[in-house]
Backbone as a printed PyTorch tensor [residue, N CA C, xyz], in Angstrom:
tensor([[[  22.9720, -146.7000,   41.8270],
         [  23.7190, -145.5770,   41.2920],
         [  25.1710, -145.9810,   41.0910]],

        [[  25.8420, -145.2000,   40.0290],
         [  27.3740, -145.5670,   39.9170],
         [  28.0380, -144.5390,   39.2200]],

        [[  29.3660, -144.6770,   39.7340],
         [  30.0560, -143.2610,   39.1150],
         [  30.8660, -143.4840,   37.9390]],

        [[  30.7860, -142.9630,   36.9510],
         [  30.9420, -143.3600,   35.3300],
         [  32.2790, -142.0160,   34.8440]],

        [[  33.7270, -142.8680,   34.6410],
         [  34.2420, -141.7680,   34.6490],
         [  34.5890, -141.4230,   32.9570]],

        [[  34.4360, -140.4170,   32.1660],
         [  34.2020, -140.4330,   30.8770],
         [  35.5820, -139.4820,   30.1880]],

        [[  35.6530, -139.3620,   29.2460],
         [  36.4280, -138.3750,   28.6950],
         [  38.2100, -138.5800,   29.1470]],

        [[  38.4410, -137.4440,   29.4400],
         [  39.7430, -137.3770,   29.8070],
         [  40.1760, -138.2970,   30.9340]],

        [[  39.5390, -138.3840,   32.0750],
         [  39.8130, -139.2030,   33.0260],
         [  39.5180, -140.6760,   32.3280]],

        [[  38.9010, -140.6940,   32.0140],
         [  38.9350, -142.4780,   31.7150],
         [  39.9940, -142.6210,   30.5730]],

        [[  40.4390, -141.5840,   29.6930],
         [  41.7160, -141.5050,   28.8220],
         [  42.5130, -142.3320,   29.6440]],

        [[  42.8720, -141.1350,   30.7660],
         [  43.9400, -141.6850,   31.5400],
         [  43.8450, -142.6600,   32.0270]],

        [[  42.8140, -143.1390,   32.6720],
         [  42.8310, -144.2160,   33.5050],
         [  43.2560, -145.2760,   32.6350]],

        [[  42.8770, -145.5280,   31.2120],
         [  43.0210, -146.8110,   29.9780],
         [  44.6860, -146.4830,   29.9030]],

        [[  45.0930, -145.3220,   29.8320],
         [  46.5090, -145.0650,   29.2280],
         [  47.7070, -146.1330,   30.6800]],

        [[  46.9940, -145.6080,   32.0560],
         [  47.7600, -146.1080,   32.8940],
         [  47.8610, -147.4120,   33.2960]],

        [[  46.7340, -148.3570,   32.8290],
         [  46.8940, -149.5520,   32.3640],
         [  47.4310, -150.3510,   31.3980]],

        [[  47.7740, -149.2450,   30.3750],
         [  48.5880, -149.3160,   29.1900],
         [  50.0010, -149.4430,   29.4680]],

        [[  50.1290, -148.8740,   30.5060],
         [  51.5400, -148.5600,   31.1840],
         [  51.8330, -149.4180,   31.9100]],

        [[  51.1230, -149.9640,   32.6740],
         [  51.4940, -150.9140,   33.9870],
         [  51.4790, -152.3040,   32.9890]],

        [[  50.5430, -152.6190,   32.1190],
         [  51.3900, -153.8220,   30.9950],
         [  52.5180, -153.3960,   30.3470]],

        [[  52.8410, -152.1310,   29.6960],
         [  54.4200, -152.1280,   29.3180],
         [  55.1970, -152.4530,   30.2750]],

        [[  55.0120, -152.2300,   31.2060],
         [  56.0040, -152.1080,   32.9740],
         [  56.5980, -154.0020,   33.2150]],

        [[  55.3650, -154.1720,   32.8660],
         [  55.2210, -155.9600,   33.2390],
         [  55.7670, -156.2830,   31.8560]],

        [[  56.2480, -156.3010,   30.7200],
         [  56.2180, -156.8510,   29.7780],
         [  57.8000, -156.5840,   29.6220]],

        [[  57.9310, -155.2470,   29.3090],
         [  59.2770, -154.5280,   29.9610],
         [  60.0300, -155.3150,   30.8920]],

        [[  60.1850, -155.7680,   31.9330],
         [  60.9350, -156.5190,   33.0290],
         [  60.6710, -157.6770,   32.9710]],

        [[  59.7310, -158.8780,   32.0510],
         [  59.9070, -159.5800,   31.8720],
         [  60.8740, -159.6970,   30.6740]],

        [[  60.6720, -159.2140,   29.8540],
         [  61.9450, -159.3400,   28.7180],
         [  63.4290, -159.1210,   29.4230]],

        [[  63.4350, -158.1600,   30.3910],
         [  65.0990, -157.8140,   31.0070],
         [  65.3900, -159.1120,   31.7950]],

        [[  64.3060, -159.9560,   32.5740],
         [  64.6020, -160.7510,   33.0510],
         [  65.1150, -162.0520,   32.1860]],

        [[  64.5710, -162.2350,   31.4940],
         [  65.0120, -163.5980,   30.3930],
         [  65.9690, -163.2140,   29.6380]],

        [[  66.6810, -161.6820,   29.3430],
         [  67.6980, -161.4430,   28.7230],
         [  69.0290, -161.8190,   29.3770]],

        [[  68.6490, -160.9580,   31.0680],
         [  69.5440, -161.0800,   32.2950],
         [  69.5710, -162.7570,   32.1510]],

        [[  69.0220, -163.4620,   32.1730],
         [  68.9350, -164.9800,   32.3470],
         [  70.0610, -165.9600,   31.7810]],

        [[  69.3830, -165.4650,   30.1790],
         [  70.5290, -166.0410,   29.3050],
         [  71.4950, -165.2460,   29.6180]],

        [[  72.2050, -164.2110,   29.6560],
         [  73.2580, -163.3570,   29.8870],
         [  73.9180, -164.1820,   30.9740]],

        [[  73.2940, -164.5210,   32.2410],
         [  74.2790, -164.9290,   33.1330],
         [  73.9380, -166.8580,   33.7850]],

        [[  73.3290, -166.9620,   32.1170],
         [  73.2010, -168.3790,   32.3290],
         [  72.3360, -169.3970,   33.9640]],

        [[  71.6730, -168.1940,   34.4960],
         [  70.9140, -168.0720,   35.8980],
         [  69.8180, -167.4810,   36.1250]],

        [[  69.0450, -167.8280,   36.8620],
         [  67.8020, -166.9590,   37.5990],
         [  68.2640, -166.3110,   38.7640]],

        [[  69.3340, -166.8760,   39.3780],
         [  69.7740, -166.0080,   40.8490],
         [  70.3320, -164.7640,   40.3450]],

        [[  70.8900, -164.4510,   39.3100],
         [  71.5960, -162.7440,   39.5360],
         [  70.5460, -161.9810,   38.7360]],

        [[  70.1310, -162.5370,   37.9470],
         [  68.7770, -162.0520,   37.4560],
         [  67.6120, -161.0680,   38.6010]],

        [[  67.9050, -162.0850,   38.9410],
         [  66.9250, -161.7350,   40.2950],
         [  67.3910, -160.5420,   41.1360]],

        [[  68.9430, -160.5790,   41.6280],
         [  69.5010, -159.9870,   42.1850],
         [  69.6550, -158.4580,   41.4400]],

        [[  69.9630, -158.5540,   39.9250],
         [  69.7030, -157.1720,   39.4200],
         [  68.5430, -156.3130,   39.4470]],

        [[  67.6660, -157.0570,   39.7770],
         [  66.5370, -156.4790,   39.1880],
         [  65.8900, -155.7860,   40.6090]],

        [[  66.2320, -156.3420,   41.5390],
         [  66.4690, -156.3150,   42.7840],
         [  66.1280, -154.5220,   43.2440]],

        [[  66.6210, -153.9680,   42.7230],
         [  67.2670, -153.0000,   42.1280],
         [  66.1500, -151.6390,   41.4750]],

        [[  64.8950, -152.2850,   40.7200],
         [  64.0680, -151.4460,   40.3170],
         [  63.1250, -150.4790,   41.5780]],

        [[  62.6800, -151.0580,   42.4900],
         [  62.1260, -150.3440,   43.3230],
         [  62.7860, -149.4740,   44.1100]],

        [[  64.1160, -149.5310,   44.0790],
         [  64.7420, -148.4000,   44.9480],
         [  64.0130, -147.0170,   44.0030]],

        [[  64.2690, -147.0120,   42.5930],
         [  64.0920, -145.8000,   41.5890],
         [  62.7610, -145.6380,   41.7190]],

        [[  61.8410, -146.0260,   42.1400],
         [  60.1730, -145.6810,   42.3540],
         [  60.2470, -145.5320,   43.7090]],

        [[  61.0060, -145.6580,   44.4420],
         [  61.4740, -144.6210,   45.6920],
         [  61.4140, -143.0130,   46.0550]],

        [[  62.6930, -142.9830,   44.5540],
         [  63.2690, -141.7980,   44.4380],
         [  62.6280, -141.2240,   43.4500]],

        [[  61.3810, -141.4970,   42.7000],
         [  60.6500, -141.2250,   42.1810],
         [  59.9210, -140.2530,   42.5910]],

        [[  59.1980, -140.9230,   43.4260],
         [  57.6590, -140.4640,   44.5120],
         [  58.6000, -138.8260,   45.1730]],

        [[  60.1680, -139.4110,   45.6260],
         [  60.5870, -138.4310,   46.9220],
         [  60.6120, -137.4800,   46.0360]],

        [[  61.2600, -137.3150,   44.6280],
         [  61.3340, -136.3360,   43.9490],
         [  59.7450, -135.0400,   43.4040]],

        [[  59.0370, -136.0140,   43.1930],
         [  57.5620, -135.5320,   42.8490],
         [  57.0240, -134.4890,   44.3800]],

        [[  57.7660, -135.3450,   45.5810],
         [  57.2220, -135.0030,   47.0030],
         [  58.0670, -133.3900,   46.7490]],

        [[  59.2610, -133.4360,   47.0480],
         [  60.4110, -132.4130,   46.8750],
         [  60.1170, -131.5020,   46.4070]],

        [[  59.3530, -131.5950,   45.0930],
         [  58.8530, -130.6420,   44.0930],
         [  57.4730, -129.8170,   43.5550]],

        [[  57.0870, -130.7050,   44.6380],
         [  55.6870, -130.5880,   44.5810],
         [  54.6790, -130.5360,   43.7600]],

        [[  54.7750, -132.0910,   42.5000],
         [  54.7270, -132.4890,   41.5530],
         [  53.9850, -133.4660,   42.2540]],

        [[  52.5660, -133.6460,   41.1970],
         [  51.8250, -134.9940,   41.3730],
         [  52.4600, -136.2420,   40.5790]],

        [[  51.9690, -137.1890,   40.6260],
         [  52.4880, -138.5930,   39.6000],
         [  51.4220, -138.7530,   38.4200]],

        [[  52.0200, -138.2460,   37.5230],
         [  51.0020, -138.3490,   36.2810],
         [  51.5910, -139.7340,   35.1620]],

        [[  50.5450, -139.6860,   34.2640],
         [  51.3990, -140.5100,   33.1600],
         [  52.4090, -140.4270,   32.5410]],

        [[  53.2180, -139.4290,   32.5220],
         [  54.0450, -138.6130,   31.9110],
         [  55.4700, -139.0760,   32.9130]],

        [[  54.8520, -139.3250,   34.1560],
         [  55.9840, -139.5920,   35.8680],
         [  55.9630, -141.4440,   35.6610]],

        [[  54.7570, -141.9610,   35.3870],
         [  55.4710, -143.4080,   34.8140],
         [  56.0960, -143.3820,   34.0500]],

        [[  56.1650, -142.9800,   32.5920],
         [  56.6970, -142.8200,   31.2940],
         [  58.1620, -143.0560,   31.9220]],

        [[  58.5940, -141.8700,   32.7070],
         [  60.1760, -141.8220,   33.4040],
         [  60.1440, -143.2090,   34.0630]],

        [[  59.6640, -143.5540,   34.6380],
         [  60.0200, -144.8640,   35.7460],
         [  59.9780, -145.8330,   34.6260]],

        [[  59.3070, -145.6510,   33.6580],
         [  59.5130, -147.0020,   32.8130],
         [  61.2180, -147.0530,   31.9340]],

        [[  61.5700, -145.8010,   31.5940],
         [  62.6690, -145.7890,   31.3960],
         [  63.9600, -145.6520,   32.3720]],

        [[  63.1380, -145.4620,   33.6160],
         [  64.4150, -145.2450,   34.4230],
         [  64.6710, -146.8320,   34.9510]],

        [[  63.5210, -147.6060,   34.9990],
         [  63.9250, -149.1520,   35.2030],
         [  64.9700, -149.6480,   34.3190]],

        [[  65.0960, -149.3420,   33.4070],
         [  66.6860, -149.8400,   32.1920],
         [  67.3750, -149.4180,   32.4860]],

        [[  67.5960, -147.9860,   32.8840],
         [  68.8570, -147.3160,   33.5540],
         [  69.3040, -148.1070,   34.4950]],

        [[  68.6090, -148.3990,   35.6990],
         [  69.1330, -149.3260,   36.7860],
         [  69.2120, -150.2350,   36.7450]],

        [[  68.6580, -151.1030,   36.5100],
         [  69.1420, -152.4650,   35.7370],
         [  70.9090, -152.3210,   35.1720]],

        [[  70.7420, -151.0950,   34.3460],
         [  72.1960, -151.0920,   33.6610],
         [  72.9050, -150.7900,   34.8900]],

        [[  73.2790, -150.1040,   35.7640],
         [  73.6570, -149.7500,   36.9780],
         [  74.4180, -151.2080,   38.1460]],

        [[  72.8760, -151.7540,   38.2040],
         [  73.1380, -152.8840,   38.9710],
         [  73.4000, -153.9540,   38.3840]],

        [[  73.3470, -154.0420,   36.9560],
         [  74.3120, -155.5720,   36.4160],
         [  75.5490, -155.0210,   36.0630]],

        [[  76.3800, -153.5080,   36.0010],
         [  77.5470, -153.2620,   36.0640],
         [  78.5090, -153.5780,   37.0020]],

        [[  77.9150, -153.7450,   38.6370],
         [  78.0860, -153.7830,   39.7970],
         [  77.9970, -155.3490,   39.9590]],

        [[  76.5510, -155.9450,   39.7970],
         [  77.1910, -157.6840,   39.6980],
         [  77.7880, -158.3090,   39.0080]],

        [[  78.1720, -158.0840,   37.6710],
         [  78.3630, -158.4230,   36.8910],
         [  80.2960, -158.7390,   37.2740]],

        [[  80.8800, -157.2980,   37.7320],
         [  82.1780, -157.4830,   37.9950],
         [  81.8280, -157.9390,   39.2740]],

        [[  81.0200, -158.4930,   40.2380],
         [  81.4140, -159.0600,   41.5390],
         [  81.6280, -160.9450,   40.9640]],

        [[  80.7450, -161.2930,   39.9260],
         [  80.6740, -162.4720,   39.4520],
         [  82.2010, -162.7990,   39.0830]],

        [[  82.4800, -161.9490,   38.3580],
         [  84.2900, -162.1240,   37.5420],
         [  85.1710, -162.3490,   38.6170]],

        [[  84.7220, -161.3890,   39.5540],
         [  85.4200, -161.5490,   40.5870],
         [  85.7030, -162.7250,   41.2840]],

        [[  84.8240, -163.4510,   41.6690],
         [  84.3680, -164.6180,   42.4870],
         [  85.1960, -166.0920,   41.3050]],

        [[  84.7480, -165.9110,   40.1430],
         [  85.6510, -166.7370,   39.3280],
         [  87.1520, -166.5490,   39.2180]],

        [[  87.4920, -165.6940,   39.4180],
         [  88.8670, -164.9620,   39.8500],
         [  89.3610, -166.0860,   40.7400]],

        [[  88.4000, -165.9710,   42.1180],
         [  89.3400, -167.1590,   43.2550],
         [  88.8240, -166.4140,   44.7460]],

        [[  88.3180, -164.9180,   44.5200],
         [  87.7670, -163.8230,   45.3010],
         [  87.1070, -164.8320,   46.4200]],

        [[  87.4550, -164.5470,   47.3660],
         [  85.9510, -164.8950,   48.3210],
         [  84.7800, -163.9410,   48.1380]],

        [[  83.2300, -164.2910,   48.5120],
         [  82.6430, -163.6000,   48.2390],
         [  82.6870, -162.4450,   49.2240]],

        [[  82.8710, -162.1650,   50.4270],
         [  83.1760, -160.8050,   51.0400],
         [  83.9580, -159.7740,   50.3350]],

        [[  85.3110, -160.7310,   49.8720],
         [  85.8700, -159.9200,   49.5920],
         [  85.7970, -158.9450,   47.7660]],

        [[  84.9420, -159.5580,   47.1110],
         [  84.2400, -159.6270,   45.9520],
         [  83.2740, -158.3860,   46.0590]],

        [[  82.5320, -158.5020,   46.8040],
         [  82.0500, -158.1140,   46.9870],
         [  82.1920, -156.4230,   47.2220]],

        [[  83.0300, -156.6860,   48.4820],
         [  83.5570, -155.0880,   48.5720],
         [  84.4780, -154.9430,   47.4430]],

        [[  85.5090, -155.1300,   46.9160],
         [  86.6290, -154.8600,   45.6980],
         [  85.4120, -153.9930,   44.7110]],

        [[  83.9030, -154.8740,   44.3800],
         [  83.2990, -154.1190,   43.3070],
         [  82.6800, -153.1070,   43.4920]],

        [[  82.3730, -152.5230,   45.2020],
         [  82.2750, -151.5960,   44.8250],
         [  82.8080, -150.3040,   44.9770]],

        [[  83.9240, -150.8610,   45.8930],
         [  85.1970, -150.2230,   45.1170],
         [  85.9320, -149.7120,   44.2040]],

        [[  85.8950, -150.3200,   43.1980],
         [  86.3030, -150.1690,   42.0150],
         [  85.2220, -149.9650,   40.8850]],

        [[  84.0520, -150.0290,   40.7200],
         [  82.7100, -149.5870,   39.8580],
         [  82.1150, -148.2220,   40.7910]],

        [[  82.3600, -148.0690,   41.6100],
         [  81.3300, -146.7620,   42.7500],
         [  81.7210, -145.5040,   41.7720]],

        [[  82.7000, -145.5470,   40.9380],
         [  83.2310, -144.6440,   40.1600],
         [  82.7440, -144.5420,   38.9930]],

        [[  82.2210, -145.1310,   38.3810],
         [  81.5380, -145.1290,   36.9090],
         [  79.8680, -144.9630,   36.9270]],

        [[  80.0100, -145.8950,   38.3570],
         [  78.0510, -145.6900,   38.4300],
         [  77.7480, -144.5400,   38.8410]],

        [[  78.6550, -144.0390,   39.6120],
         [  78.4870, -142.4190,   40.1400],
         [  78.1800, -141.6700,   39.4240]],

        [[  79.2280, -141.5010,   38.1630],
         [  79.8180, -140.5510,   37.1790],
         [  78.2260, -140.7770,   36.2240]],

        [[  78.3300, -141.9690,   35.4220],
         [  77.2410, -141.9510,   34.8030],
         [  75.6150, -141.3480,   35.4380]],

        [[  75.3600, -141.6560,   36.6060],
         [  74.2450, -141.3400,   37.2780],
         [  74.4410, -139.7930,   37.6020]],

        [[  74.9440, -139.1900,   37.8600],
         [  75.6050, -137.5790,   37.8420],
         [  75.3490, -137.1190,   36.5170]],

        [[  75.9870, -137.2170,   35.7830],
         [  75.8940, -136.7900,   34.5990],
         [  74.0770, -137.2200,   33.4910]],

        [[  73.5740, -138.2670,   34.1250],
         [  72.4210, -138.0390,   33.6410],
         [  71.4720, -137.6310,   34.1830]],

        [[  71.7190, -137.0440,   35.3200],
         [  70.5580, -136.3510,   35.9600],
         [  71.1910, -134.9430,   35.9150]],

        [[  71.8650, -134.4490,   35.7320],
         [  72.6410, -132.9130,   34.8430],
         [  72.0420, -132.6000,   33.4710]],

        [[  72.2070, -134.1390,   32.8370],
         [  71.3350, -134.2150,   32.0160],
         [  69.7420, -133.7340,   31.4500]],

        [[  69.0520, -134.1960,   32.5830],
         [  67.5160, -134.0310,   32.6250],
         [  67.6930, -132.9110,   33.5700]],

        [[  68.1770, -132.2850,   33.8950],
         [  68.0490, -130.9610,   35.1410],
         [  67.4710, -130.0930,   34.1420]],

        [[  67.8120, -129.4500,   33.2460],
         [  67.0690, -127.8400,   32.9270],
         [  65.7340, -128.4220,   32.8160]],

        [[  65.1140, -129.9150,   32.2480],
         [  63.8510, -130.3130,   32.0280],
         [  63.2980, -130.0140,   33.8370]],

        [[  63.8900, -130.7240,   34.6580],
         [  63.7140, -130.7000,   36.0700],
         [  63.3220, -129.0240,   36.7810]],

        [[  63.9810, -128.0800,   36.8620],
         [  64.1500, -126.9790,   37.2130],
         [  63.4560, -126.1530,   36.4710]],

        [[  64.0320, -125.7910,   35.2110],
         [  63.6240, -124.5890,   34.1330],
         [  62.7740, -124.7450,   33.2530]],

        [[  61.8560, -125.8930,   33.2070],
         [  61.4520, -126.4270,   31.7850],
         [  60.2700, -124.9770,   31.8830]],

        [[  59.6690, -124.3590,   31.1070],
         [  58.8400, -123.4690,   30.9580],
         [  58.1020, -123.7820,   29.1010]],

        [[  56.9660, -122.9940,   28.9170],
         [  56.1970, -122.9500,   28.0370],
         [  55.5670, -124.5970,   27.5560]],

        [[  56.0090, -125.0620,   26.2500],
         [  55.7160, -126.2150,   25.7630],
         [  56.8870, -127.5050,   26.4710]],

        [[  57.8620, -127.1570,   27.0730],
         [  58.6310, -128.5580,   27.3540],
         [  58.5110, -128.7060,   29.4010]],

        [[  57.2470, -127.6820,   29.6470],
         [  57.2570, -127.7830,   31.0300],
         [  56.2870, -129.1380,   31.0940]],

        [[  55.3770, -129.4770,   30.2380],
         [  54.5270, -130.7690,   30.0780],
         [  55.8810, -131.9120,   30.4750]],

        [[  57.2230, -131.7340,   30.0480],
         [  57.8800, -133.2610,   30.4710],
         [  57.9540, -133.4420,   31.6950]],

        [[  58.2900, -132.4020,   32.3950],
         [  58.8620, -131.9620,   33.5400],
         [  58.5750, -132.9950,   34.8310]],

        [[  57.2440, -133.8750,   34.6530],
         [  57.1030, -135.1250,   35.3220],
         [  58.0510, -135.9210,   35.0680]],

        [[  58.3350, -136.4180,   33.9590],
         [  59.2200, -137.3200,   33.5310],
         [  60.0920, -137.2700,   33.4550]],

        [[  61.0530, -136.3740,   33.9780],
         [  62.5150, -135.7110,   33.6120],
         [  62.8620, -136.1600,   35.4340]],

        [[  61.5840, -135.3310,   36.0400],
         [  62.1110, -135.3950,   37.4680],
         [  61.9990, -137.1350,   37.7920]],

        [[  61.0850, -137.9020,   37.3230],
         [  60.8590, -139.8860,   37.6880],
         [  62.7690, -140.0540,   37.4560]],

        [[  62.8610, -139.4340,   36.2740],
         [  64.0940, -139.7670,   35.8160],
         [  65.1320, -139.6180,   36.4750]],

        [[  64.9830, -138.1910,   36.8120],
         [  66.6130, -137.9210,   37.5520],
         [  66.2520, -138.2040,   38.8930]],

        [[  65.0630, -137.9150,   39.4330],
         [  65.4320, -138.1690,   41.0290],
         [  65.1810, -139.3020,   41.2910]],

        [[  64.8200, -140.2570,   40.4560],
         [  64.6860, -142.0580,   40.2920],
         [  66.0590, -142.2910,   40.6610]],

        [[  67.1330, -141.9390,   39.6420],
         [  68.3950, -142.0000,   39.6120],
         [  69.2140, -142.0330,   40.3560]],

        [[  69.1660, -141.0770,   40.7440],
         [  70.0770, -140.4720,   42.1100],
         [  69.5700, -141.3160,   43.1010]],

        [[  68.5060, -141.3660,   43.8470],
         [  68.1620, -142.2490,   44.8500],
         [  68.0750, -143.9170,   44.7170]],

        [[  68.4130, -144.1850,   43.8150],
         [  68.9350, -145.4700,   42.7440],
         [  70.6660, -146.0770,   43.0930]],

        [[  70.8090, -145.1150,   42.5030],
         [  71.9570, -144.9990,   42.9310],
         [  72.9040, -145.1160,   43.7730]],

        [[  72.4420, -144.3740,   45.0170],
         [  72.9470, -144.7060,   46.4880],
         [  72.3000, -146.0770,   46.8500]],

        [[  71.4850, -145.8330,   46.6140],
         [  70.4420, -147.7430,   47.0010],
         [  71.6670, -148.8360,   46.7850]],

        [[  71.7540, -148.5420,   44.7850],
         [  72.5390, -149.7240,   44.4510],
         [  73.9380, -149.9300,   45.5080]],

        [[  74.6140, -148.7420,   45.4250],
         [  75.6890, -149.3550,   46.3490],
         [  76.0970, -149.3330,   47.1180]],

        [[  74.7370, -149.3800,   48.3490],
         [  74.7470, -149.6000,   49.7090],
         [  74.1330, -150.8080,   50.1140]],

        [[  72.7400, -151.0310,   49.0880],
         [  72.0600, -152.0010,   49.8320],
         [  72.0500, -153.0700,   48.5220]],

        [[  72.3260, -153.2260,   47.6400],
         [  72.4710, -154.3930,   46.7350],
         [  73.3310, -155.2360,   47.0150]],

        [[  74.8620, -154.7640,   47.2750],
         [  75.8990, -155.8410,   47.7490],
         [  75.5560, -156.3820,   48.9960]],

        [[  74.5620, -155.9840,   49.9140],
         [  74.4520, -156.5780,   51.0240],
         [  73.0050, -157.3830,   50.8700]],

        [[  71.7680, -157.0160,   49.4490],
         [  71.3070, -158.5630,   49.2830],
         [  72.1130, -159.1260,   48.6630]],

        [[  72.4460, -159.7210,   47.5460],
         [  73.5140, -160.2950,   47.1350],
         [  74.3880, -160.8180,   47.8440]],

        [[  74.6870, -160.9060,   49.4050],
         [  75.0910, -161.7010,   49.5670],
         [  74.2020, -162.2590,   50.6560]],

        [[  72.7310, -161.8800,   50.6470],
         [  72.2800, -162.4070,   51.3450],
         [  70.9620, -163.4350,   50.6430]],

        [[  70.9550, -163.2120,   49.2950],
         [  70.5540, -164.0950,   47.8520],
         [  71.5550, -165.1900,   47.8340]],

        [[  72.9740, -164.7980,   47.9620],
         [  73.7770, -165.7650,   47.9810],
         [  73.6310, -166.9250,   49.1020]],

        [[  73.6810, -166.6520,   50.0610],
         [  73.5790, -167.5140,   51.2330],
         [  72.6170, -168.4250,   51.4940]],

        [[  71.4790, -167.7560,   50.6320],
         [  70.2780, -168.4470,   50.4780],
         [  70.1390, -169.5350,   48.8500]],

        [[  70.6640, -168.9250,   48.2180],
         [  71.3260, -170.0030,   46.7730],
         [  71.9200, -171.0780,   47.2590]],

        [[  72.7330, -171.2750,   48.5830],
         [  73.9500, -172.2570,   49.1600],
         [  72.7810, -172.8130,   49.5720]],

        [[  71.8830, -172.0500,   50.5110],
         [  71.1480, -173.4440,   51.2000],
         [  70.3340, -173.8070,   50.1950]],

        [[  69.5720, -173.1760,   49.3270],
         [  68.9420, -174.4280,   48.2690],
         [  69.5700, -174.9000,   47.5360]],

        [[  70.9590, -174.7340,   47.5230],
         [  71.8530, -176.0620,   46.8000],
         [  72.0080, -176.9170,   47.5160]],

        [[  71.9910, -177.0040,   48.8740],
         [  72.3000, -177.9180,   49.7930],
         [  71.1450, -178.9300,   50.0340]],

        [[  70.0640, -178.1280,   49.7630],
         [  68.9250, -178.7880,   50.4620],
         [  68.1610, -179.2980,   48.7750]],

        [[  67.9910, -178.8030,   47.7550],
         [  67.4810, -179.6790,   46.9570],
         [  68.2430, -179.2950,   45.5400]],

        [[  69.5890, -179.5190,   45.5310],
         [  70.4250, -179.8810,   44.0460],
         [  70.0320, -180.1200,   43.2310]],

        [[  69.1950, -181.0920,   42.7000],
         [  68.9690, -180.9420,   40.9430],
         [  68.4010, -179.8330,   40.7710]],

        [[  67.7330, -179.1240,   41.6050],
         [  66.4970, -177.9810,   40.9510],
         [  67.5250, -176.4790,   40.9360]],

        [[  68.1200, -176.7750,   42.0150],
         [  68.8750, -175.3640,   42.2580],
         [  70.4160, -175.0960,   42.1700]],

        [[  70.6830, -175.9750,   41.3520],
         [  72.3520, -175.8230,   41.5130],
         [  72.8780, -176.3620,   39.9290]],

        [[  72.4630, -175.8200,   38.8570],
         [  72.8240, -176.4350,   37.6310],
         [  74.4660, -175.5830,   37.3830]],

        [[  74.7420, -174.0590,   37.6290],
         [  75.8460, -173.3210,   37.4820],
         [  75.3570, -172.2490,   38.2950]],

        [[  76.7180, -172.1460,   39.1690],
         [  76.7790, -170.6360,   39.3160],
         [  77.6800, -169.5110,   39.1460]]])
């Protein structure tokens, strides 16, 4: 005997495999963009670092609301992965400048987010204000987004605090670990940093 799932459910089930290859295809392209962009695989790495906090704040939001995870709740996480990405290469991006500056990295470190905690804030605020009436009020035909609005904004927000609490503290713990495989096998791991 076997259980044969037909129609709508097997819709979905094909659609959410549809999704989890955009997902994979999606972050491989950000990664080889991030790559060439910073001429590296280490900050690459380190941005991206970054996506699972928002499928965090995903789930907590769906929990909060008492919203299941439909296809509609990936849809958001697939777009809210670019959001953070943008987030967390704003944040390394000026710790890098920094460090070429003459910065030690401690002190690089904290200066950025210092001085960016203000823009990533603002932007992440304002786009989850954004998606709020979808979040809260959506009713009749635009209550169908209402998964995807909430992946979005409460991805965000809990994204958010992630990035600039716990990113500068991998980052420099990616870093420390970049030093010892420069130390320990140089041609492979130390072309620029």
């Amino acid at each position: 005997y076997g259980l044969v799932f037909l129609g709508e459910k097997k819709e979905v089930n094909e659609s959410m495999l549809d999704m989890l290859r955009a997902l994979v295809i999606a972050l491989t392209v950000i990664f080889f963009i991030l790559a060439v962009l910073f001429r590296s695989l280490f900050e690459p790495f380190v941005v991206m670092f970054a996506i699972p906090f928002g499928f965090i704040g995903v789930v907590a939001g769906h929990l909060l609301l008492g919203e299941n995870l439909q296809f509609l709740s990936m849809l958001g996480f697939l777009a809210l992965s670019g959001i953070v990405v943008n987030d967390s290469l704003i944040l390394i991006e000026f710790m890098k400048r920094m460090r070429k500056q003459g910065w030690s990295r401690l002190d690089a470190v904290v200066e950025a987010g210092r001085v960016r905690m203000r823009p990533i804030v603002l932007t992440s605020i304002t786009t989850f204000l954004g998606v709020s009436p979808l979040i809260f009020f959506a009713t009749g035909q635009a209550a169908f987004l209402s998964p995807m609005a909430i992946s979005l904004g409460f991805g965000l927000l809990f994204a958010t605090v992630l990035i600039l609490l716990a990113l500068p503290c991998f980052y420099l713990v990616a870093d420390d670990l970049h030093d010892y495989c420069c130390r320990q096998y140089r041609k492979v791991f130390c072309q620029t940093k």
